[in-house]
PDB file of N, CA, C, O and CB in Angstrom:
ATOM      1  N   UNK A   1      -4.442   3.266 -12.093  1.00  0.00           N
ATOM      2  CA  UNK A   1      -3.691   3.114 -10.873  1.00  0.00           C
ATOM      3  C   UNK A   1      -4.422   2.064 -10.029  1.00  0.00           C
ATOM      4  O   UNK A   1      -5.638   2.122 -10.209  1.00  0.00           O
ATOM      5  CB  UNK A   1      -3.541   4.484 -10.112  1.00  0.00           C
ATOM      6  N   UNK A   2      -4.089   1.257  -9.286  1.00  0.00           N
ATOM      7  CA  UNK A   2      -4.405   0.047  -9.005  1.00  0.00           C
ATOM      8  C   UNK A   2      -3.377  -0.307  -7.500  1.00  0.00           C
ATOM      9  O   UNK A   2      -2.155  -0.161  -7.479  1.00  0.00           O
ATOM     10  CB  UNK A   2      -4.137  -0.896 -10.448  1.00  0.00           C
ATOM     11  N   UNK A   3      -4.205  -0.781  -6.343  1.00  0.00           N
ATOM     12  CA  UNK A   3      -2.735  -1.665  -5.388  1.00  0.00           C
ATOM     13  C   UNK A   3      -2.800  -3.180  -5.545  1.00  0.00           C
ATOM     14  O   UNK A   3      -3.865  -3.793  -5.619  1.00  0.00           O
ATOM     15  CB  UNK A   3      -2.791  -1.446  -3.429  1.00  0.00           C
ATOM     16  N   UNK A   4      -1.790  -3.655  -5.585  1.00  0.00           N
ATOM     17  CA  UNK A   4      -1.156  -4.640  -5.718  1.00  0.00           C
ATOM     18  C   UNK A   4      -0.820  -5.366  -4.471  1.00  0.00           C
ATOM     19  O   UNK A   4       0.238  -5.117  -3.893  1.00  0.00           O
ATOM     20  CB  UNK A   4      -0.205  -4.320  -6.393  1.00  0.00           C
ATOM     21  N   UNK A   5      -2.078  -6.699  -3.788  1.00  0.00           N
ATOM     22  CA  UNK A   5      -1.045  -6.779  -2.629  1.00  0.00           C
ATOM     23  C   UNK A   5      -0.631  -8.267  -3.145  1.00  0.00           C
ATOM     24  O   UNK A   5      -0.859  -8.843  -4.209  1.00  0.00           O
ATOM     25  CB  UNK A   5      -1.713  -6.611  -0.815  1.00  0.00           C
ATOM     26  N   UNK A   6       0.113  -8.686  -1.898  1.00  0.00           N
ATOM     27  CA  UNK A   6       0.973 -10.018  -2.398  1.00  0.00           C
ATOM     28  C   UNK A   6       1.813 -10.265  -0.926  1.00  0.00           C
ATOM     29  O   UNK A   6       2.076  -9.347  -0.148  1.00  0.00           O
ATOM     30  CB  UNK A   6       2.221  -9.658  -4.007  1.00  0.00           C
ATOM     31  N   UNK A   7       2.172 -11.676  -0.715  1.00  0.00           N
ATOM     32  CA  UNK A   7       3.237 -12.300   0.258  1.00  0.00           C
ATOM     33  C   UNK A   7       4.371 -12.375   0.087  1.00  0.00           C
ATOM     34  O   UNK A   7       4.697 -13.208  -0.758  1.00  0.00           O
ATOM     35  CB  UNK A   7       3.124 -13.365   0.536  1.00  0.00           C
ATOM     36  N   UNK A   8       5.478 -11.604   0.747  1.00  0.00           N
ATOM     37  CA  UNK A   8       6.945 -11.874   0.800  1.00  0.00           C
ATOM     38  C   UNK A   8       7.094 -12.902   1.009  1.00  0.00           C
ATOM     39  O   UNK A   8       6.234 -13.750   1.245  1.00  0.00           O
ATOM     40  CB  UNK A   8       7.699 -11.297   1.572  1.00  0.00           C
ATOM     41  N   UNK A   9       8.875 -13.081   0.932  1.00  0.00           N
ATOM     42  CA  UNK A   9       9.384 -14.189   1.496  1.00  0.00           C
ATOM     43  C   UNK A   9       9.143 -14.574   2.709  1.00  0.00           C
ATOM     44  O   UNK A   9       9.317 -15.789   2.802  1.00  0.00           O
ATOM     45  CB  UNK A   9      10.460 -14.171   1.431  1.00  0.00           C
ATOM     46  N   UNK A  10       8.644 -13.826   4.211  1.00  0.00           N
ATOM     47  CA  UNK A  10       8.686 -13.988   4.860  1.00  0.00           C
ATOM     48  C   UNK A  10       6.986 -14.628   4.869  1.00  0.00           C
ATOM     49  O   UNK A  10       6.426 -14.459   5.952  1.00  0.00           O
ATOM     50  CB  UNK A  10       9.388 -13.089   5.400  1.00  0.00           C
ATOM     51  N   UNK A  11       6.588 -14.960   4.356  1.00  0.00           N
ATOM     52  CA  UNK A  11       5.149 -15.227   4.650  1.00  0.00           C
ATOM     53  C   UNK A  11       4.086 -14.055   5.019  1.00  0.00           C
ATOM     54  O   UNK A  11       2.971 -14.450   5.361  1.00  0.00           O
ATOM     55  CB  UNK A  11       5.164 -16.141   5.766  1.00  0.00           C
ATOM     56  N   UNK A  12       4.289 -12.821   4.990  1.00  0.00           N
ATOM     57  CA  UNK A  12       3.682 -11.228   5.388  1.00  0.00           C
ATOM     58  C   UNK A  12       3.214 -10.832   4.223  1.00  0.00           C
ATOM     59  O   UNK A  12       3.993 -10.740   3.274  1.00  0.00           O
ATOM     60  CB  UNK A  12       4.763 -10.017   5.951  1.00  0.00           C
ATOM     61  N   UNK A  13       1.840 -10.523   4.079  1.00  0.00           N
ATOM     62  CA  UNK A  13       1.155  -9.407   3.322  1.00  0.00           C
ATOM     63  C   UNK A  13       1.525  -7.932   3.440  1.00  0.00           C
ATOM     64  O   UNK A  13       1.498  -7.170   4.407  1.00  0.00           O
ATOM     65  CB  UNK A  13      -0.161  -9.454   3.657  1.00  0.00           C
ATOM     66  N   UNK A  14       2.013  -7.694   1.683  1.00  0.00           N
ATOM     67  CA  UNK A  14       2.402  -6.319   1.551  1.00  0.00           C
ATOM     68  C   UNK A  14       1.413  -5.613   0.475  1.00  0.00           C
ATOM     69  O   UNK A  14       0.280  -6.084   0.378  1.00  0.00           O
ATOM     70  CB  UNK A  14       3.966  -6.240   1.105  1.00  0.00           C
ATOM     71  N   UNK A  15       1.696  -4.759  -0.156  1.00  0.00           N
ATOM     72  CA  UNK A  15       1.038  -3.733  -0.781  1.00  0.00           C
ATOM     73  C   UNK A  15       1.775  -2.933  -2.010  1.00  0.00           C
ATOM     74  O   UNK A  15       2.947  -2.689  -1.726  1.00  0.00           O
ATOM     75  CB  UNK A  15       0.709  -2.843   0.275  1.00  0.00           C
ATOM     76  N   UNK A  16       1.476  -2.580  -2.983  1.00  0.00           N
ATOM     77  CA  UNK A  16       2.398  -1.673  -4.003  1.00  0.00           C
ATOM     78  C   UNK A  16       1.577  -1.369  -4.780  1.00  0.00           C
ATOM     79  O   UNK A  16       0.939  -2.217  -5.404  1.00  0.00           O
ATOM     80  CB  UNK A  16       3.595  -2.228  -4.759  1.00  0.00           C
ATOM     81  N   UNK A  17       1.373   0.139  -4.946  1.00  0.00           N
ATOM     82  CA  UNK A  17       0.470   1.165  -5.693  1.00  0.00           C
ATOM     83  C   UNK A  17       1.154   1.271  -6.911  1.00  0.00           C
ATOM     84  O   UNK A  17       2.286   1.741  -6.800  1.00  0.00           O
ATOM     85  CB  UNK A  17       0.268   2.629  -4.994  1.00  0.00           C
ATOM     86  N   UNK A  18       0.713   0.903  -8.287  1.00  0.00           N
ATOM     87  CA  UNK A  18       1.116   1.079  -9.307  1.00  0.00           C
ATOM     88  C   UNK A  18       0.533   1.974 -10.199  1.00  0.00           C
ATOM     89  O   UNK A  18      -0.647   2.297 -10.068  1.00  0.00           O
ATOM     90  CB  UNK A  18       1.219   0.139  -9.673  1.00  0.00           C
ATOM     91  N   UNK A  19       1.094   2.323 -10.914  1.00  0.00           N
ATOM     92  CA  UNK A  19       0.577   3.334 -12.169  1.00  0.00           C
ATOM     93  C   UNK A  19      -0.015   2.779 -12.909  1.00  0.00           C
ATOM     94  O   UNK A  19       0.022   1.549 -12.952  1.00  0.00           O
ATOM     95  CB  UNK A  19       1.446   4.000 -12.997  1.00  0.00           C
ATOM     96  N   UNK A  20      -0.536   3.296 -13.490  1.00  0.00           N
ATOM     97  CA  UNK A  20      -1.625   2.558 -15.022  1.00  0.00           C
ATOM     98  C   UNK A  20      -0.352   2.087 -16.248  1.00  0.00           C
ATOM     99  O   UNK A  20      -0.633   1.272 -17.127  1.00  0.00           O
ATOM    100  CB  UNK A  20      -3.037   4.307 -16.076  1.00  0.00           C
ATOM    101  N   UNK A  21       0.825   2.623 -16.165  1.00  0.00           N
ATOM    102  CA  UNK A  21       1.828   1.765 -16.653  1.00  0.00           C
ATOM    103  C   UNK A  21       3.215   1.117 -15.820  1.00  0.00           C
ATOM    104  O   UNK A  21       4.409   1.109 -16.117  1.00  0.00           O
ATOM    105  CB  UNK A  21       2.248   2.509 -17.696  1.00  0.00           C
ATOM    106  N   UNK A  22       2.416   0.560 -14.583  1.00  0.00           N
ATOM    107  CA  UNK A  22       2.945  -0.649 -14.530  1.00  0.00           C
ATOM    108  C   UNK A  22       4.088  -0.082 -13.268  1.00  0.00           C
ATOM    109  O   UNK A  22       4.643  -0.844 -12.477  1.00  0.00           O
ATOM    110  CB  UNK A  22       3.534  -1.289 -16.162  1.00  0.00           C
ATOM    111  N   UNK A  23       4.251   1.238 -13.300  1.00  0.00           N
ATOM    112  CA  UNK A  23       5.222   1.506 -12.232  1.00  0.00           C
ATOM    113  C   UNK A  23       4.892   1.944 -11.416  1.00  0.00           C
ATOM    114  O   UNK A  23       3.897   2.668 -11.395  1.00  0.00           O
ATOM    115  CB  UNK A  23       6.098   2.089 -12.366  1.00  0.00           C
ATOM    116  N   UNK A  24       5.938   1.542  -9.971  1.00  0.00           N
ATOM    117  CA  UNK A  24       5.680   1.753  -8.642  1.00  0.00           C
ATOM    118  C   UNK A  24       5.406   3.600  -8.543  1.00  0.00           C
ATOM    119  O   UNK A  24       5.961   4.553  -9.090  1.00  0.00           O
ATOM    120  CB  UNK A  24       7.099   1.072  -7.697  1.00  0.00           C
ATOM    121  N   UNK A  25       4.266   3.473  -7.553  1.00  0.00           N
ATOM    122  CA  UNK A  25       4.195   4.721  -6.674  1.00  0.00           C
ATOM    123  C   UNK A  25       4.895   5.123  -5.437  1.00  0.00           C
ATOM    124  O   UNK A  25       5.603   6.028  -4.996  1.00  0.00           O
ATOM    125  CB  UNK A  25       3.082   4.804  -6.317  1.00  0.00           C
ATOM    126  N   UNK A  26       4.124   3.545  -4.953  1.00  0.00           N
ATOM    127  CA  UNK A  26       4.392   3.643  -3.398  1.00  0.00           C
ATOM    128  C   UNK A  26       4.569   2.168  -3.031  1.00  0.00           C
ATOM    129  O   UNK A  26       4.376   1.389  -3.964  1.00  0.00           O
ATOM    130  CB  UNK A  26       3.091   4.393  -2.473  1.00  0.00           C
ATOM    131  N   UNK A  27       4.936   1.576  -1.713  1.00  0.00           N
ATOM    132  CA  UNK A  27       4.680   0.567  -1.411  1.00  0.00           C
ATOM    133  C   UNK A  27       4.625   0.381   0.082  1.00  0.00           C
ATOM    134  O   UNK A  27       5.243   1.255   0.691  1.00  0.00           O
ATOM    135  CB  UNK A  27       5.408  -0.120  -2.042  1.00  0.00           C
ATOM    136  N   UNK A  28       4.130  -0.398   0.716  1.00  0.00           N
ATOM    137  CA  UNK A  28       4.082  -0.885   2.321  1.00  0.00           C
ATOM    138  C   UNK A  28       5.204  -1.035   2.625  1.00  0.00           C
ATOM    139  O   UNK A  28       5.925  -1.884   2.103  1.00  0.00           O
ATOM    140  CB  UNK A  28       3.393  -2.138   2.746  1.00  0.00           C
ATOM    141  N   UNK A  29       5.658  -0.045   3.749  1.00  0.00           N
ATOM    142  CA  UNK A  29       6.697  -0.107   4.975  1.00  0.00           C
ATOM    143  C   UNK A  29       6.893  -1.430   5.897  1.00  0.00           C
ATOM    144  O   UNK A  29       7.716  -1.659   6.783  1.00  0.00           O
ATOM    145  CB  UNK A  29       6.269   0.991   5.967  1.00  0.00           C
ATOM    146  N   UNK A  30       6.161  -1.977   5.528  1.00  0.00           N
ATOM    147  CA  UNK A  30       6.309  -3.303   6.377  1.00  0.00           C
ATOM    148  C   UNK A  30       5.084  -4.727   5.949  1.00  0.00           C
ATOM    149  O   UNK A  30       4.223  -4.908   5.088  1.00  0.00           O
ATOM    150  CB  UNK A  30       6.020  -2.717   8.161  1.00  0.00           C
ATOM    151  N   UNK A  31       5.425  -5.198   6.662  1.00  0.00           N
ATOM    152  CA  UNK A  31       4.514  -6.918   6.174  1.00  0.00           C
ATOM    153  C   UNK A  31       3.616  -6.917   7.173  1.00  0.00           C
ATOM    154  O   UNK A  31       3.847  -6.807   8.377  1.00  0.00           O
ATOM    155  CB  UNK A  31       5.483  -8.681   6.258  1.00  0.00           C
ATOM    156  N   UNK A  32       2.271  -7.081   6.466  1.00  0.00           N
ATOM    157  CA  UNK A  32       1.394  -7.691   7.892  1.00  0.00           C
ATOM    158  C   UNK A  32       0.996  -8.870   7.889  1.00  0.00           C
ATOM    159  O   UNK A  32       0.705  -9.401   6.817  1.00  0.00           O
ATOM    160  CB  UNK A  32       0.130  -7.068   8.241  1.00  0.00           C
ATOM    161  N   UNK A  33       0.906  -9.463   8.933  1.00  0.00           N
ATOM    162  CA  UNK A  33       0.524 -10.824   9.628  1.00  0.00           C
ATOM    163  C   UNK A  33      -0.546 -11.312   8.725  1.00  0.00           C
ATOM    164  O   UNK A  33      -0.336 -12.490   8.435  1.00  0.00           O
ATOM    165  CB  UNK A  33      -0.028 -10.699  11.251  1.00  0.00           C
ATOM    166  N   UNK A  34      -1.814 -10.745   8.075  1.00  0.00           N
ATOM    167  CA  UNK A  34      -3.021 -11.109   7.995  1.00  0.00           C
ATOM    168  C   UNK A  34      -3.531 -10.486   6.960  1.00  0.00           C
ATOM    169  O   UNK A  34      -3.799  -9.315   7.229  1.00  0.00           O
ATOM    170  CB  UNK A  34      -3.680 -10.948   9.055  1.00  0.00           C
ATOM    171  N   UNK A  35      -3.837 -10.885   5.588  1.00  0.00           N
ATOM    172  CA  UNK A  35      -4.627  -9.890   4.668  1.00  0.00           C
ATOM    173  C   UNK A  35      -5.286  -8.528   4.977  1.00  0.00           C
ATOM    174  O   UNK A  35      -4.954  -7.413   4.574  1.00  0.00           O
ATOM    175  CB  UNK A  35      -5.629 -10.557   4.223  1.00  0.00           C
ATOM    176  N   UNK A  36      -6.288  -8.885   5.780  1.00  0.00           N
ATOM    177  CA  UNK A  36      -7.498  -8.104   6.488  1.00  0.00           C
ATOM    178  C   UNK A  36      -6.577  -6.773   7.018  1.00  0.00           C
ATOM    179  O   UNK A  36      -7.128  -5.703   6.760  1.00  0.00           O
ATOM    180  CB  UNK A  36      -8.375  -9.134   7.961  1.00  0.00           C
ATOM    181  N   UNK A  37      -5.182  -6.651   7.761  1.00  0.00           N
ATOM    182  CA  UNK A  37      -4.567  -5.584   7.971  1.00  0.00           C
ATOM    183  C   UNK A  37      -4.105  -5.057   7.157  1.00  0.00           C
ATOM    184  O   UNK A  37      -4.048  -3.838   7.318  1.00  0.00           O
ATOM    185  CB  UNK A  37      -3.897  -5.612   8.629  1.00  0.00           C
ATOM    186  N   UNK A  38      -3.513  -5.623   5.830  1.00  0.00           N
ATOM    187  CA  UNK A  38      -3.040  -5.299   4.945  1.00  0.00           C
ATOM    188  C   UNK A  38      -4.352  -4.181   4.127  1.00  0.00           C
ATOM    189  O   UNK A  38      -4.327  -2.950   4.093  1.00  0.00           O
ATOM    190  CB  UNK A  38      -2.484  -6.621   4.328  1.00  0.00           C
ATOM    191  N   UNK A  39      -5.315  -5.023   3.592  1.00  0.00           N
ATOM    192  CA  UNK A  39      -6.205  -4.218   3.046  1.00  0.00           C
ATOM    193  C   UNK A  39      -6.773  -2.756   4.216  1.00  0.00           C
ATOM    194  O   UNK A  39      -7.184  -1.663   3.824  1.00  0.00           O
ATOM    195  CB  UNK A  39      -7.417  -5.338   2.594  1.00  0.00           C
ATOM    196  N   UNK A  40      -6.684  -3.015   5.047  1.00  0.00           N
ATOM    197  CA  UNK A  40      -6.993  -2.010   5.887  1.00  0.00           C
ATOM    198  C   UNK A  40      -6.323  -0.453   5.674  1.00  0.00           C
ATOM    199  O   UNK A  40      -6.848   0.645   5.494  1.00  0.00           O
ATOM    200  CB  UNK A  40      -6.645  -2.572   7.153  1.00  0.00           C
ATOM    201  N   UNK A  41      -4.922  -0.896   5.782  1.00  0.00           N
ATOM    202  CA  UNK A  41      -3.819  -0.179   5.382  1.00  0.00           C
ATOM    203  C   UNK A  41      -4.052   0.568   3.844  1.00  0.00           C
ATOM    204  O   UNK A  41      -3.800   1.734   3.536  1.00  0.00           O
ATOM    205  CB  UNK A  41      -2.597  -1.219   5.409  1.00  0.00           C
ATOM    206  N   UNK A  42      -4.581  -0.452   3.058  1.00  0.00           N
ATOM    207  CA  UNK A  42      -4.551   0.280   1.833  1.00  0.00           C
ATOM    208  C   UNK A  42      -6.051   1.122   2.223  1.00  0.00           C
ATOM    209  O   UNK A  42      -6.010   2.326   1.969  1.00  0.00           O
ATOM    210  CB  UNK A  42      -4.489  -0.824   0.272  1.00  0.00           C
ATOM    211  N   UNK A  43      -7.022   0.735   2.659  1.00  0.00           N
ATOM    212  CA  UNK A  43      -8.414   2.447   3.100  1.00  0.00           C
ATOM    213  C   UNK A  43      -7.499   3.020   3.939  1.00  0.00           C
ATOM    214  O   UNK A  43      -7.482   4.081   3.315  1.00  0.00           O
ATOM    215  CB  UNK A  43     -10.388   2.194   4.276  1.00  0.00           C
ATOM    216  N   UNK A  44      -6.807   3.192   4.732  1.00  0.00           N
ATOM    217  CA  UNK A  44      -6.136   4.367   5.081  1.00  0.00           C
ATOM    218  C   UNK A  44      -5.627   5.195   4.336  1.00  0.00           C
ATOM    219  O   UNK A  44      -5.887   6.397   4.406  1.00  0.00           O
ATOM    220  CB  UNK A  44      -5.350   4.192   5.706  1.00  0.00           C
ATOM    221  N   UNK A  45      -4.410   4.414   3.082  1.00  0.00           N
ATOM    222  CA  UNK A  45      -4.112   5.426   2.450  1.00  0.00           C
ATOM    223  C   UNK A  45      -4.752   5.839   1.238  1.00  0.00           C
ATOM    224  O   UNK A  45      -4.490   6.981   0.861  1.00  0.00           O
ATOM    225  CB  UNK A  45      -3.035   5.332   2.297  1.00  0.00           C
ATOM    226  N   UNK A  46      -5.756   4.955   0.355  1.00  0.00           N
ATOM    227  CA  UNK A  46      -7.025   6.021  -0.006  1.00  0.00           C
ATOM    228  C   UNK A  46      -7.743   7.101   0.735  1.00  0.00           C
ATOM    229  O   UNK A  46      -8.095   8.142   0.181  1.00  0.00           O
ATOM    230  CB  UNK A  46      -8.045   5.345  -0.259  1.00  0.00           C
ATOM    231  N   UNK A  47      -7.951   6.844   1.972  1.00  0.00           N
ATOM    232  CA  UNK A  47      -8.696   7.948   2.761  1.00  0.00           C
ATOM    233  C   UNK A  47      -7.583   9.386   2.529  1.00  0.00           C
ATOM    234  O   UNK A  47      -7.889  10.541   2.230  1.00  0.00           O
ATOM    235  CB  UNK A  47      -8.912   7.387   4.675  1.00  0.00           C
ATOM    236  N   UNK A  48      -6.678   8.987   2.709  1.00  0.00           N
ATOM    237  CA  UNK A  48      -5.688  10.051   2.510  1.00  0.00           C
ATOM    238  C   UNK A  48      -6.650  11.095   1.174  1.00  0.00           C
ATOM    239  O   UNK A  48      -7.131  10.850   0.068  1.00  0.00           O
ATOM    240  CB  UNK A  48      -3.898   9.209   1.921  1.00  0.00           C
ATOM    241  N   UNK A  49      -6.548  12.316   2.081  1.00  0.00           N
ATOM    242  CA  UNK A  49      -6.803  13.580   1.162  1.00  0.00           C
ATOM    243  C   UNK A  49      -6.084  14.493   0.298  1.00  0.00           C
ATOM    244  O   UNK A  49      -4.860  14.454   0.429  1.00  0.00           O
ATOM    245  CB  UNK A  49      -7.190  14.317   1.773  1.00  0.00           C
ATOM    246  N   UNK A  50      -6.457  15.146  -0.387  1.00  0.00           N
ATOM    247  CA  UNK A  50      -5.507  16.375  -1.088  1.00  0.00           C
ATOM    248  C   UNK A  50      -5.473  17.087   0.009  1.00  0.00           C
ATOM    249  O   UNK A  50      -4.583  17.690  -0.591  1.00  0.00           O
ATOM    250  CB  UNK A  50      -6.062  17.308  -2.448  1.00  0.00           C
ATOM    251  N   UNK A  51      -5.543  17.550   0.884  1.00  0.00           N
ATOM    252  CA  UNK A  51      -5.319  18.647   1.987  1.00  0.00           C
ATOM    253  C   UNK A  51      -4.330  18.116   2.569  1.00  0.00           C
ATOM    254  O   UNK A  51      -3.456  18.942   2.831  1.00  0.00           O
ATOM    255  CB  UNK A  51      -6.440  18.998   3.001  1.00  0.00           C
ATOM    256  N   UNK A  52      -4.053  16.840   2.951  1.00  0.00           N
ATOM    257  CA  UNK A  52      -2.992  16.594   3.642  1.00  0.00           C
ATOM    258  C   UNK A  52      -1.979  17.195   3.089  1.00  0.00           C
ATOM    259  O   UNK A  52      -1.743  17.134   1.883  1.00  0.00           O
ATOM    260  CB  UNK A  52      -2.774  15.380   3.815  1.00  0.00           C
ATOM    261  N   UNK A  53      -1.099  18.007   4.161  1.00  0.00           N
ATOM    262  CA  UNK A  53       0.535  17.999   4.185  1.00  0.00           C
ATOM    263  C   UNK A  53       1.123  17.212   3.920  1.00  0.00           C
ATOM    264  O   UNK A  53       1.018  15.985   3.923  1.00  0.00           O
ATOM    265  CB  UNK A  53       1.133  18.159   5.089  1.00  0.00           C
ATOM    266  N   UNK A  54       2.125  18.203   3.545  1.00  0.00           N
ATOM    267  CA  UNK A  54       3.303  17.760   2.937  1.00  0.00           C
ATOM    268  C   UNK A  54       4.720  18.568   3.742  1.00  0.00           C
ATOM    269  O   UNK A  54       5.001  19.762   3.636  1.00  0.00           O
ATOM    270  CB  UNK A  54       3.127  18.127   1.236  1.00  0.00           C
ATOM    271  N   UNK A  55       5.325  17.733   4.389  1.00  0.00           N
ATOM    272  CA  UNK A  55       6.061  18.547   5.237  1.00  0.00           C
ATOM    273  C   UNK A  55       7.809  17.987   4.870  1.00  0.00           C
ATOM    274  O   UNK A  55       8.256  17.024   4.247  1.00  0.00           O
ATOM    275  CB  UNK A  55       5.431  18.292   6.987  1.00  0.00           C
ATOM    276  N   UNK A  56       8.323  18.918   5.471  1.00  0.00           N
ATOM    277  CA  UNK A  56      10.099  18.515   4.659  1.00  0.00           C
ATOM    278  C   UNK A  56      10.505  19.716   3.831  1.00  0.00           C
ATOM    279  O   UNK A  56      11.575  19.713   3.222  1.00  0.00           O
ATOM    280  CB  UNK A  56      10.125  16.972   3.307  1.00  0.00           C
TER     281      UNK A  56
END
């Protein structure tokens, strides 16, 4: 499992968590301005724990 970041069309750094075969997990809700936020974004959601909720 691996993230994947990369630039849209719009010129914005995004993000996409892939599987060890190749398919999506997850991906960034939005584009950021600047690598550095982007990668940021992805230690947030590594920091993410097994304890976190799950709500719904």
């Amino acid at each position: 499992m691996y993230f994947q970041i990369y630039r849209d069309t719009r010129d914005e750094w995004r993000w996409t968590l892939l599987a060890g075969n190749m398919r999506k997990i997850a991906e960034s809700g939005e584009g950021y301005h600047n690598r550095a936020d982007c990668l940021a974004v992805i230690e947030l959601v590594k920091s993410t724990d097994r304890d976190t909720p799950v709500r719904g």
